[in-house]
C-alpha positions as CSV (number, residue, x, y, z in Angstrom):
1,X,25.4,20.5,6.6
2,X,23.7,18.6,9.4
3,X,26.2,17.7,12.6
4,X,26.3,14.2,11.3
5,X,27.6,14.9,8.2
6,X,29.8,17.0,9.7
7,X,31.4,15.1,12.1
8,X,31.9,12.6,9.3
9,X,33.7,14.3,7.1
10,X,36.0,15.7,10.3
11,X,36.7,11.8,10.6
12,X,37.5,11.0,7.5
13,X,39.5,13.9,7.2
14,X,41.1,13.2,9.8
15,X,42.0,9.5,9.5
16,X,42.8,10.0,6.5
17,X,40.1,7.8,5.2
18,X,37.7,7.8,2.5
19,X,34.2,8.0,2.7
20,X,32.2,5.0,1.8
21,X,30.7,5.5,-1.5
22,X,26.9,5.0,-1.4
23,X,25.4,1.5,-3.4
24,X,25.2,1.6,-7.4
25,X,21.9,3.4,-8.6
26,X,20.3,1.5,-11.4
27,X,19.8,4.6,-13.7
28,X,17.3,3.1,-16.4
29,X,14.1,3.2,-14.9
30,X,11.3,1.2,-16.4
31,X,9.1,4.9,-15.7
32,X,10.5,8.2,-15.5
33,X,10.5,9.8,-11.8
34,X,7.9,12.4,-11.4
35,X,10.4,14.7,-10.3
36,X,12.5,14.3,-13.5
37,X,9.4,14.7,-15.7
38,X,8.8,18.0,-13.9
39,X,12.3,19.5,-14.3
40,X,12.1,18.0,-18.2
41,X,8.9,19.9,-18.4
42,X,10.2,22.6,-17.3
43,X,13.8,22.7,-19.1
44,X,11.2,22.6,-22.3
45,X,9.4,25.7,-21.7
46,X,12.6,27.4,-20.5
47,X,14.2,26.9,-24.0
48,X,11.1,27.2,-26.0
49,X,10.8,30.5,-24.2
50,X,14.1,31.4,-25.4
51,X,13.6,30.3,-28.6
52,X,10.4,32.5,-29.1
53,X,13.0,35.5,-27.9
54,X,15.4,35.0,-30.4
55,X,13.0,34.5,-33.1
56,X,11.2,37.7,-32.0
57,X,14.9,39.6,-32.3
58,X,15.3,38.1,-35.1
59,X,12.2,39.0,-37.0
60,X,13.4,42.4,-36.0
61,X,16.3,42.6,-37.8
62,X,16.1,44.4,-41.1
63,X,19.6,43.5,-42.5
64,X,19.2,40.1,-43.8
65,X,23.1,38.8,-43.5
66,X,23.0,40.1,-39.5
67,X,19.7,38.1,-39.1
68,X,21.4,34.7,-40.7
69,X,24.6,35.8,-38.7
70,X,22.3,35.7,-35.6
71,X,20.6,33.1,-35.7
72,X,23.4,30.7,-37.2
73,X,24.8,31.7,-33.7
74,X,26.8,28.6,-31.9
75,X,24.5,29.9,-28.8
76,X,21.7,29.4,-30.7
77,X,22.2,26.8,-32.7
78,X,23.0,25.2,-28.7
79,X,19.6,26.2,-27.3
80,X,17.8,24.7,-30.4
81,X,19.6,21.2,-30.2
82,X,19.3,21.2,-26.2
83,X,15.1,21.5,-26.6
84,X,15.4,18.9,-29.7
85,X,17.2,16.4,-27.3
86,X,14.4,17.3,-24.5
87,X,11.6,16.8,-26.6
């Protein structure tokens, strides 16, 4: 925290006063920021990662009920929808 900021919050603590929030963001952007297409990249490949793991333990499993049981996991089933909703 830099001495400004923490000065500021001293004073507002303080006082007794709130900080003033900062202007409205306008979130829909006619083009994604770069930086957001990076961490969306990279979200992807995180999850399809971990999709390629569970499908490797899963191809491992010999007992067919423990390998539907596995991967009809809630976790899972999570990590599938969250790269579906990134993709």
């Amino acid at each position: 925290m830099s001495k400004l900021s923490s000065s500021r919050a001293r004073f507002h603590q303080w006082t007794g006063s709130q900080p003033a929030l900062p202007p409205p963001v306008d979130l829909v952007d006619e083009e994604p920021h770069p930086l957001r297409q990076g961490a969306t990249k990279q979200a992807q490949a995180v999850h399809a990662s971990a999709i390629e793991m569970i499908e490797g333990v899963a191809s491992g499993l010999q007992d067919q009920e423990l390998k539907q049981t596995f991967l009809s996991a809630r976790p899972v089933q999570e990590i599938r929808e969250r790269l579906g909703h990134l993709t």
